[in-house]
C-alpha positions in Angstrom: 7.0 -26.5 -45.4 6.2 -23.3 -47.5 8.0 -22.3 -50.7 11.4 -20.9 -49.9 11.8 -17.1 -50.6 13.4 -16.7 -54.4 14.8 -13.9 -56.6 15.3 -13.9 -60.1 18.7 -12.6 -61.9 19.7 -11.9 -65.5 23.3 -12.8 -66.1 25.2 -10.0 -67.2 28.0 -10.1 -69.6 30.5 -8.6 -67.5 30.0 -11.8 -65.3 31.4 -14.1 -67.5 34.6 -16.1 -67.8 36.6 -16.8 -70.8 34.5 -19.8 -71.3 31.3 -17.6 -71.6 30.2 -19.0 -68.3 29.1 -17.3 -65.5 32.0 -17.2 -63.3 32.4 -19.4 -60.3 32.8 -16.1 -57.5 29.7 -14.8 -59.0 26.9 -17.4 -57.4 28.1 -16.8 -54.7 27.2 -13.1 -55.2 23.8 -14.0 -56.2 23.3 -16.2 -53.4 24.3 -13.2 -51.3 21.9 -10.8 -53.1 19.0 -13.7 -52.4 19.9 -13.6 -48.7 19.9 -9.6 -48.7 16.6 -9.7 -50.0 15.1 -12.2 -48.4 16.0 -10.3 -45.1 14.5 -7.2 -46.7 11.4 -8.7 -47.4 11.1 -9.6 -43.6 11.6 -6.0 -42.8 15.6 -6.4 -41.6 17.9 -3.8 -43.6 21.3 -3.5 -43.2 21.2 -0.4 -41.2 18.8 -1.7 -39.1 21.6 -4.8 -38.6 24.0 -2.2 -37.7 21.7 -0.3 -35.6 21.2 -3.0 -33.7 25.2 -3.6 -33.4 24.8 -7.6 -35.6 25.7 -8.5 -38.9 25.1 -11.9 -40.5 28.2 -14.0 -41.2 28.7 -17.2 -43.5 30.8 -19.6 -41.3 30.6 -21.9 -44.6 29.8 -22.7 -48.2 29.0 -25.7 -50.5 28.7 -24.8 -53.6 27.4 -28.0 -56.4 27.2 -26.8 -60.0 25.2 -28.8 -62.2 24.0 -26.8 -65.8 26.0 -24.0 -66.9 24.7 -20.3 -67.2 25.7 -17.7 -69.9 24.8 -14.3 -70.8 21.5 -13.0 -71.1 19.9 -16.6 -69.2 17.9 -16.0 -66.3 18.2 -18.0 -63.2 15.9 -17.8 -59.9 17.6 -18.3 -56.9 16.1 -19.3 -53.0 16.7 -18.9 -49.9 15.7 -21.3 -47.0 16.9 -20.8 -43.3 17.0 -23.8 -41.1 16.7 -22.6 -37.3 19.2 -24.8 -35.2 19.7 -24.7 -31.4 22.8 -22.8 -30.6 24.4 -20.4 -32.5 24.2 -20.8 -36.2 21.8 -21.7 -38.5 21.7 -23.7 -41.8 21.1 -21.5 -45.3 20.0 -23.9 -48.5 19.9 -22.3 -51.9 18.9 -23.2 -55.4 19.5 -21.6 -58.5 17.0 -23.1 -61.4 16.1 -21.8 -64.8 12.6 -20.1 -65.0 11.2 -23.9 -66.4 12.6 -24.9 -63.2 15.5 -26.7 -64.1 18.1 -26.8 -61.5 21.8 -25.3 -62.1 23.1 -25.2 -58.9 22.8 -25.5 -55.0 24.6 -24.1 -52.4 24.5 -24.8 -48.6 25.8 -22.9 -45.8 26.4 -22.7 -42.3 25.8 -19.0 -40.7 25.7 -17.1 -37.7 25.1 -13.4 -36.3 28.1 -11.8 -35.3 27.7 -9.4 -32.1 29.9 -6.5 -33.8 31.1 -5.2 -30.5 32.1 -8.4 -28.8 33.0 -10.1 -31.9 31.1 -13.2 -30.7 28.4 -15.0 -32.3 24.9 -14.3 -30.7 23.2 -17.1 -29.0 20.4 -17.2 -30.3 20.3 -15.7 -34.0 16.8 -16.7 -35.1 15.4 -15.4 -32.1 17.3 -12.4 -32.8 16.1 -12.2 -36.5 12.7 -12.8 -35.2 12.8 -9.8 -33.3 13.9 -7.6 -35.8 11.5 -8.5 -38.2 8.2 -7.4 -39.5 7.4 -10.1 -41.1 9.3 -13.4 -40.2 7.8 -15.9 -42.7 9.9 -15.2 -45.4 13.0 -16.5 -42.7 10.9 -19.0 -41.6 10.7 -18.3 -38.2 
């Protein structure tokens, strides 16, 4: 299996917690901002989502934290899709120090919501497939 796609992100200060953590809400954005780009870099925008009348949709999160980050560290995050039949697909995510250290992992379970019918489509990686220029970094 190839490398999943990754991002790297500095922690700003404004994303800390009394603690001088980063907050708990905020991997969650970064794991969002890894899955943003990782559709960008297969040639999906969101206006070209919208376009098409889809949007992604997270259907649910695990979130394990296992190192803390603070201001100023920098942390690489990935983003893996596993295709499923039917109609969602799996998301896996690590978050690891530039030395490669891990610091958290997410999984989710997602789907592609038809934004007129309000129904998932059946077949999202097929979809994503389609809308793509380059599918590899989805792994399709």
């Amino acid at each position: 299996m190839a490398d999943p796609f990754r991002v790297r992100i500095t922690v700003r200060g404004y994303e800390l917690d009394t603690q001088g953590h980063l907050n708990q809400a905020v991997y969650l954005q970064y794991a969002e901002h890894a899955r943003w780009e990782c559709l960008r870099a297969a040639g999906i925008s969101q206006a070209g989502l919208l376009a098409q009348g889809v949007g992604p949709v997270a259907l649910e999160v695990t979130l394990r934290y296992l190192r803390e980050l603070r201001g100023g560290d920098e942390v690489d995050v990935s983003c893996r899709f596993a295709w499923d039949t039917g109609k969602t697909f799996r998301v896996e995510q690590d978050y690891r120090r530039p030395d490669g250290e891990p610091v958290a992992s997410l999984t989710g379970v997602g789907g592609l919501l038809d934004l007129r019918e309000r129904r998932l489509v059946a077949d999202p990686g097929e979809r994503f497939r389609a809308m793509a220029t380059d599918p590899k970094p989805l792994g399709l």
